[in-house]
C-alpha positions as CSV (number, residue, x, y, z in Angstrom):
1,X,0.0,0.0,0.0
2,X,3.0,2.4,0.6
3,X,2.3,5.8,1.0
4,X,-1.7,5.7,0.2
5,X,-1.9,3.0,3.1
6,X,0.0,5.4,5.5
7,X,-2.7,8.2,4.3
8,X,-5.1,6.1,4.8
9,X,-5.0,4.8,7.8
10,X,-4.4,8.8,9.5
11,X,-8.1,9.2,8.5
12,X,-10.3,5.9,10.0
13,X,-13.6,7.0,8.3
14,X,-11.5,6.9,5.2
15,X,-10.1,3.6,6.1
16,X,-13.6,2.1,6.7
17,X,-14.8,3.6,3.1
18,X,-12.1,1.8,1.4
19,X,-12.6,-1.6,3.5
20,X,-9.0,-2.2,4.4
21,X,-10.2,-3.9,7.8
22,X,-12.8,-6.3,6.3
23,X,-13.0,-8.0,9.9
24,X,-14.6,-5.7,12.2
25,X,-16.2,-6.8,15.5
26,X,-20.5,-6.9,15.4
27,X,-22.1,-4.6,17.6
28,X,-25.2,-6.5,19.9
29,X,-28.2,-4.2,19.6
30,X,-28.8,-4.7,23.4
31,X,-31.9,-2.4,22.6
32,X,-33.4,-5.0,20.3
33,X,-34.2,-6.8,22.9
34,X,-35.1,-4.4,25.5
35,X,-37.6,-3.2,22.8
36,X,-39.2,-6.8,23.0
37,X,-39.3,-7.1,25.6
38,X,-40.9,-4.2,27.5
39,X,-44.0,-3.7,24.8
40,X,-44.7,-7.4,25.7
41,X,-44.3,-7.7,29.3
42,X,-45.4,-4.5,29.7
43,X,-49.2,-5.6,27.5
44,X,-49.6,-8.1,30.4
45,X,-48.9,-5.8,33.3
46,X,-51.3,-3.1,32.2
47,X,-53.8,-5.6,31.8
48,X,-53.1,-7.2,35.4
49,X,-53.0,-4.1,36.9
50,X,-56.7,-3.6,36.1
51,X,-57.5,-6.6,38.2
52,X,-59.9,-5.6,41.5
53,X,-59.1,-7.8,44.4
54,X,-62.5,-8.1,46.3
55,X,-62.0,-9.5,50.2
56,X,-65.1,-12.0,50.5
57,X,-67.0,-13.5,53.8
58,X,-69.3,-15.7,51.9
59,X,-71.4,-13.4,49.3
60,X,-70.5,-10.3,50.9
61,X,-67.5,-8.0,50.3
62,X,-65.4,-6.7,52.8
63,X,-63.6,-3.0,53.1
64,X,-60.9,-3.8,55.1
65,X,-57.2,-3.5,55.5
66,X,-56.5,-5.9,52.9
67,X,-58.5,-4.2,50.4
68,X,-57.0,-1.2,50.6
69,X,-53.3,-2.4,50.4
70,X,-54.6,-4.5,47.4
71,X,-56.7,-2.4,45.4
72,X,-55.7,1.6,46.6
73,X,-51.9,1.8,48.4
74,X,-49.8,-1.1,48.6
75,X,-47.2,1.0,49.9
76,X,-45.7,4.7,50.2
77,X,-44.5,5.1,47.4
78,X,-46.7,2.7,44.8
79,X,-50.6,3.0,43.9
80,X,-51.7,-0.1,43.1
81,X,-51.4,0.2,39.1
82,X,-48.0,0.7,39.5
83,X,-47.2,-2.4,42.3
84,X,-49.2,-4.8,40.2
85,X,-47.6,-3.8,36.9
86,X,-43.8,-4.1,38.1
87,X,-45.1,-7.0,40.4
88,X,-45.5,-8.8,36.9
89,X,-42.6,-7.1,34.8
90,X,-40.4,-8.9,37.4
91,X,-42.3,-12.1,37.5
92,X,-42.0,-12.7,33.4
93,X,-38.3,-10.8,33.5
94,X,-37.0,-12.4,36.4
95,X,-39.5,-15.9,36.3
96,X,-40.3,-15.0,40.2
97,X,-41.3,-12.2,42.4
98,X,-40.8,-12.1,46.0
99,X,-43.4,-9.7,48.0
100,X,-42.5,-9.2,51.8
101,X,-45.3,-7.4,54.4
102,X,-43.6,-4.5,56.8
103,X,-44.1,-4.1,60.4
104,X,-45.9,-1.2,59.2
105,X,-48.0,-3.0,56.4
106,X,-46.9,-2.0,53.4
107,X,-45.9,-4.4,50.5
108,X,-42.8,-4.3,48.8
109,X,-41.4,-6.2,46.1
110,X,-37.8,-7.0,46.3
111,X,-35.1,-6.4,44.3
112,X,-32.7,-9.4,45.6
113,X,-32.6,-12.2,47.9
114,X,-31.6,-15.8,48.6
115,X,-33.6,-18.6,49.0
116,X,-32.9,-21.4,51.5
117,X,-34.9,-24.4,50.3
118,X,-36.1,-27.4,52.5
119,X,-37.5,-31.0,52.0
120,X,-39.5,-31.0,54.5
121,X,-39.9,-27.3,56.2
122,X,-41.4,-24.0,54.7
123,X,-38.0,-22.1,52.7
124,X,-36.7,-19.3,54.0
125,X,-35.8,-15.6,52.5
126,X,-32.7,-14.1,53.4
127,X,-30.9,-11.2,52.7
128,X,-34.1,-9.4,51.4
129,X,-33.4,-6.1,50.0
130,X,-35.9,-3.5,48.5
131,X,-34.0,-0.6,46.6
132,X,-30.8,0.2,49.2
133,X,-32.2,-1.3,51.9
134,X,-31.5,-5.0,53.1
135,X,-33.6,-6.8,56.2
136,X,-31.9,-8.7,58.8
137,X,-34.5,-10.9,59.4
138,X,-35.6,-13.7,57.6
139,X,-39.3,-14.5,56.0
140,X,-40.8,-17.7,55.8
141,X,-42.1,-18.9,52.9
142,X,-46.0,-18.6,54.8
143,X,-44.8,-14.9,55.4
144,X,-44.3,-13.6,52.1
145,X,-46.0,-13.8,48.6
146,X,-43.9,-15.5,46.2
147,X,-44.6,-16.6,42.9
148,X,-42.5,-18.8,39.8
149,X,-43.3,-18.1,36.2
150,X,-42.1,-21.5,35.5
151,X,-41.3,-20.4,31.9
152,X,-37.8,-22.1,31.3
153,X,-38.9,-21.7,27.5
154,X,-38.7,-18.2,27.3
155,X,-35.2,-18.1,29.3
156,X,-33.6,-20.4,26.6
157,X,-35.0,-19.0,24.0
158,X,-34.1,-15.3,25.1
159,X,-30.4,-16.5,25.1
160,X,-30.1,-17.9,21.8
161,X,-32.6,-16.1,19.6
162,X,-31.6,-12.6,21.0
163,X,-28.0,-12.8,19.8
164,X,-29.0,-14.1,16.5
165,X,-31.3,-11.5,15.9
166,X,-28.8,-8.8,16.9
167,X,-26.2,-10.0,15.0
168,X,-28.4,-10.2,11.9
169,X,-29.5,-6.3,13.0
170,X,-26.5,-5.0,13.6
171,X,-25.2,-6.1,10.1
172,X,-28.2,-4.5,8.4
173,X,-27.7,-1.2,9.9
174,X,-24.1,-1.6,9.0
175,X,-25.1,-2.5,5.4
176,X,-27.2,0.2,5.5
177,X,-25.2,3.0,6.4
178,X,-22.3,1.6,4.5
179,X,-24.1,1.4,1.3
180,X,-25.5,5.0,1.9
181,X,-21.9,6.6,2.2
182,X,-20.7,9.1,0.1
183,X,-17.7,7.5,-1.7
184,X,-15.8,9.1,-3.9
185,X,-12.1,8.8,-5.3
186,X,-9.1,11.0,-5.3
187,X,-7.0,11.6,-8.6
188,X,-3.2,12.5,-8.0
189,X,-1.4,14.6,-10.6
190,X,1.7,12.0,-12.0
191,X,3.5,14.9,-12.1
192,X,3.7,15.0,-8.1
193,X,5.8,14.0,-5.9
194,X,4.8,11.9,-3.2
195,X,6.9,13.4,0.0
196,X,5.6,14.3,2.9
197,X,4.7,17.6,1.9
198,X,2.2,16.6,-0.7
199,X,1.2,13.8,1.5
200,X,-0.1,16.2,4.1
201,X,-1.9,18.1,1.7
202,X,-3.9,15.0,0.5
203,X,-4.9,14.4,4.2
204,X,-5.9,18.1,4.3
205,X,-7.6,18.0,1.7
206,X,-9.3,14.6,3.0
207,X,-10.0,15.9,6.0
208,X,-11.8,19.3,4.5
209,X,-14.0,16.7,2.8
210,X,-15.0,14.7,5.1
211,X,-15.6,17.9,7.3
212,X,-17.7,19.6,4.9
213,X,-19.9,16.4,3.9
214,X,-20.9,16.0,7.7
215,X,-21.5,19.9,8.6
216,X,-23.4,21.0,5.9
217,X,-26.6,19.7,3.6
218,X,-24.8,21.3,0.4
219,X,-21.2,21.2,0.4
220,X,-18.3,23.0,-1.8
221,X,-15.4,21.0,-2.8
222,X,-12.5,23.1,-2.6
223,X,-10.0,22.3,-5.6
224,X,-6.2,22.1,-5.0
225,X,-3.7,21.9,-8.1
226,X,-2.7,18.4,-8.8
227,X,-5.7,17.2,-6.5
228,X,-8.6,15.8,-8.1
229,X,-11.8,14.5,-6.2
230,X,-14.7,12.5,-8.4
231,X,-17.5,11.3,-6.2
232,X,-19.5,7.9,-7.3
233,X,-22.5,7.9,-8.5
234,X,-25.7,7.0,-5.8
235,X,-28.1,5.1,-8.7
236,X,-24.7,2.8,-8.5
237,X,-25.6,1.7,-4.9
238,X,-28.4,0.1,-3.8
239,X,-29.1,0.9,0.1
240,X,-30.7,-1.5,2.9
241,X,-34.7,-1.0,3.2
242,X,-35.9,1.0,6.0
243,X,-38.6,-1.6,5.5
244,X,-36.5,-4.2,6.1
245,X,-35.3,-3.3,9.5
246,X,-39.0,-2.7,10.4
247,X,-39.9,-6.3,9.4
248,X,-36.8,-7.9,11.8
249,X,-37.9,-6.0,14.3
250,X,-41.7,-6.9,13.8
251,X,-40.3,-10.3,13.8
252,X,-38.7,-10.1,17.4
253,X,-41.5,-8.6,19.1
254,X,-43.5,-11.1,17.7
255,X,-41.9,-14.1,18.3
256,X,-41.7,-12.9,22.2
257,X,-45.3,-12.5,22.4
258,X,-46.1,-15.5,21.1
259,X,-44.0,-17.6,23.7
260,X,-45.9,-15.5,26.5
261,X,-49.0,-16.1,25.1
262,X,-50.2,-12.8,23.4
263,X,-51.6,-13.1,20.2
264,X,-49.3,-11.2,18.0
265,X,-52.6,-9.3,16.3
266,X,-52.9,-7.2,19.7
267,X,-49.5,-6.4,20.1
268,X,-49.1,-5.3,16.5
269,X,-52.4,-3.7,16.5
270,X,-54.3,-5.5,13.7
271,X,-58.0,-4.7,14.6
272,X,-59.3,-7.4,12.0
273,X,-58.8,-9.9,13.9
274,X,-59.1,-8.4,17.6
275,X,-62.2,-9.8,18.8
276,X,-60.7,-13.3,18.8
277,X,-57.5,-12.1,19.2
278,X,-58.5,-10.6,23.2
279,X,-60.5,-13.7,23.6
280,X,-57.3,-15.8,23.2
281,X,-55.0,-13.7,25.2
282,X,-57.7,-13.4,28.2
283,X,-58.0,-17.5,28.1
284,X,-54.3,-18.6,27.7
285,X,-52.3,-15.6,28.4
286,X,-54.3,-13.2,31.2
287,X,-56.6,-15.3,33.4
288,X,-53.7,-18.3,34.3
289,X,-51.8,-15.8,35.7
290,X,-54.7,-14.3,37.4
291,X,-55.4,-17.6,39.2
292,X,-51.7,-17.8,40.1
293,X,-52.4,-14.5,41.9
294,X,-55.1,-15.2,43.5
295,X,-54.2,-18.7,44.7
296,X,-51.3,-17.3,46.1
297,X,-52.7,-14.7,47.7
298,X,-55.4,-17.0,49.4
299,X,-52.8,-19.6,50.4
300,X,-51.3,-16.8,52.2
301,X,-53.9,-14.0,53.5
302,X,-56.5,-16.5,54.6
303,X,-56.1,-18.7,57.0
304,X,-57.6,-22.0,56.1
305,X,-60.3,-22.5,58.5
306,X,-61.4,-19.3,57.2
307,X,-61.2,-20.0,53.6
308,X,-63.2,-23.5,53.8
309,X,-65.6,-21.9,55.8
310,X,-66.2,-19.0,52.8
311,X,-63.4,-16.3,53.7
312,X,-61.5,-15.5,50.2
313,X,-60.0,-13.7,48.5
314,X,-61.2,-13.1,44.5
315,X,-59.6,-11.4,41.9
316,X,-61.7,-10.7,38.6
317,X,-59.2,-9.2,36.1
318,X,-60.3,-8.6,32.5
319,X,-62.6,-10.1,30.6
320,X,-63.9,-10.7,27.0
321,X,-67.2,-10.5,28.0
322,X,-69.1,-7.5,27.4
323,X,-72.5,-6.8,28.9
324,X,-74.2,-4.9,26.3
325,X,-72.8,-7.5,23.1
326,X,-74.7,-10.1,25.4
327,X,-77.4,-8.2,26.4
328,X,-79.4,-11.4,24.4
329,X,-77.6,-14.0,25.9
330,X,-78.1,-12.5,29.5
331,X,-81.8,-12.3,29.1
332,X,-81.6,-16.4,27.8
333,X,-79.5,-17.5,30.7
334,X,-82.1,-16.1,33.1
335,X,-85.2,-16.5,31.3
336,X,-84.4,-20.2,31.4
337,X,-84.1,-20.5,34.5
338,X,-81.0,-21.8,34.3
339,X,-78.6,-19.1,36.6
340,X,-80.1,-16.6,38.6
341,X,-79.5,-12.5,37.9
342,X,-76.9,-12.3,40.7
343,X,-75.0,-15.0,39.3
344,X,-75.2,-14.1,36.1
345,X,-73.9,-10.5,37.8
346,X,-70.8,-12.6,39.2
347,X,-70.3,-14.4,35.5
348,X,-69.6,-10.5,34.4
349,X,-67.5,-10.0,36.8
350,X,-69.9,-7.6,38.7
351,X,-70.5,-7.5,42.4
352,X,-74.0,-9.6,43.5
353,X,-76.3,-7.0,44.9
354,X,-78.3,-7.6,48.2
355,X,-81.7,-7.2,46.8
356,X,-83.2,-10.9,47.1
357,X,-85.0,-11.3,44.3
358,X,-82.1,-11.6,42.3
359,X,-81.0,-14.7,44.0
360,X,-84.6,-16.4,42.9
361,X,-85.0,-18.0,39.5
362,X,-87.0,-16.2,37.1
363,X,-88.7,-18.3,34.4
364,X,-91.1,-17.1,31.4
365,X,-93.9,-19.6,29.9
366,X,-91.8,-20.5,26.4
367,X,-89.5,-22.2,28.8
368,X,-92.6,-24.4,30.9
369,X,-92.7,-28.2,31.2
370,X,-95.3,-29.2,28.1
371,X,-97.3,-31.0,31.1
372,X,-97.8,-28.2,32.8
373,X,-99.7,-26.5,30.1
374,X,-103.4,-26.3,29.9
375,X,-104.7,-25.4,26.6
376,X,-108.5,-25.2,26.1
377,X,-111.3,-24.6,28.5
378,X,-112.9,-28.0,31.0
379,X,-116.0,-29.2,31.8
């Protein structure tokens, strides 16, 4: 390469337009994944967060301590929205949560602990710390709130897929923005020498170019006798697709949401096909972890005298149903006979009211035993 190489090589961006170091390191796009992850983690926690946690003594509901730290202020510095969505970002993220109860009842979700597991006695939490703070007690496992994900699928496939996909990223960007350069070639009168006088004045001149490319939208070229620049034509490169990277990136999210459960349609926004679309990710994706919630949460808060004797606590999070698209099916359960209006209430998540007549059956005639119809007058 000689004395070009030596030019070269002062000027890196230069270096990099000519490809003289072919092998260059891949960038991960650690953001690639981030991306991924928080639309679809985050989906699920919004819709937890909705949930209403309702404190039951048989058919009634109580307002009590419980419900408030469930439903209004889990702690001093959280509403509820807000606990219940990073309660779940660090279930899915993490593939368990840890909540611990204060002397002065709030709930906090930690950010690090150890567990101590036993064959035969309740584990034990250690070194529980929330933000900069670390207890030095220990909770037992029928002191705390503590759930798995149990999604060993998602973990392995995070590891693997992530890096392929950033690799494959990473080299379309670089594609990309190396097919877009401005490249252009630099003619050196024969008639000059090539000391270190002239050699300077190329890397001026280099140096001016690349200056005046980058500053400006519309850029003179100075001319220098002996000194010739020629830039190559754009219609002679063909650039990487915006479209392209949109697609890959379609890809990842999608491919994440469909190993938690959420039907790609919603995350993507397709509204052709959203009806069944939040009837699948209510049924598969939303109410099983709903039921690990509140199974937990029962295990725990309620003792179990209580809870066999019709303590409990239920959590009604969202649902596909919606009361005026079934107005007609409402009025057909009940004038059946077959459910009565305050259960058909509970079916729809609402709260049974204490008038007693909606606890009685309601039938109309169309729905009568054929014997017990009497057509025709007797003699």
């Amino acid at each position: 390469m000689g004395w070009l190489g030596n030019v070269l090589r002062r000027n890196s961006e230069l270096e990099s337009l000519f490809d003289l170091d072919l092998i260059d390191e891949t960038s991960h796009r650690a953001y690639l994944k981030k991306m991924a992850l928080e639309i679809c983690i985050n989906f699920i926690g919004r819709t937890i967060s909705q949930s209403d946690f309702r404190v039951m003594e048989g058919d009634k509901r109580q307002y009590n301590d419980w419900h408030y730290l469930l439903n209004v202020r889990p702690n001093t510095d959280q509403s509820a929205a807000d606990f219940w969505q990073s309660f779940i970002y660090k279930l899915i993220d993490e593939n368990e949560v840890l909540v611990v109860l204060t002397d002065d009842n709030n709930l906090l979700i930690a950010d690090d602990f150890v567990r101590d597991e036993y064959a035969v006695y309740p584990d034990r939490f250690r070194d529980v710390t929330v933000k900069d703070y670390t207890f030095k007690r220990s909770f037992q496992m029928d002191e705390v709130i503590y759930l798995t994900y149990n999604n060993e699928k998602l973990s392995k496939f995070m590891e693997g897929m992530f890096d392929d996909y950033a690799d494959l990223f990473s080299r379309m960007i670089e594609i990309s923005m190396r097919n877009n350069q401005i490249r252009g070639t630099v003619g050196i009168d024969s008639s000059q020498s090539l000391d270190e006088k002239n050699t300077n004045k190329l890397q001026n001149f280099i140096d001016k170019l690349f200056k005046s490319f980058k500053a400006n939208s519309i850029a003179l070229v100075p001319k220098l006798k002996g000194f010739e620049y020629t830039e190559v034509s754009k219609g002679d490169v063909k650039g990487q697709s915006i479209e392209d990277l949109t697609k890959l990136k379609r890809s990842v999210i999608g491919d994440v949401a469909n190993v938690l459960g959420i039907p790609t349609a919603l995350i993507h926004g397709e509204l052709s096909d959203y009806e069944t679309s939040i009837k699948a990710f209510v049924k598969f994706c939303n109410n099983p972890i709903v039921k690990k919630i509140q199974d937990e949460i029962n295990a725990k808060i309620v003792a179990k005298e209580d809870f066999l004797k019709g303590s409990r606590i239920d959590v009604f999070g969202l649902t596909e149903r919606d009361l005026i698209e079934n107005a007609e099916a409402v009025d057909k359960l009940v004038a059946s006979g077959a459910f009565t209006r305050n259960e058909v209430r509970e079916l729809f998540g609402k709260e049974r009211s204490d008038n007693p007549e909606l606890d009685e059956f309601v039938i109309t005639k169309n729905y009568q035993s054929a014997s017990t119809v009497k057509g025709g007058e007797t003699k």
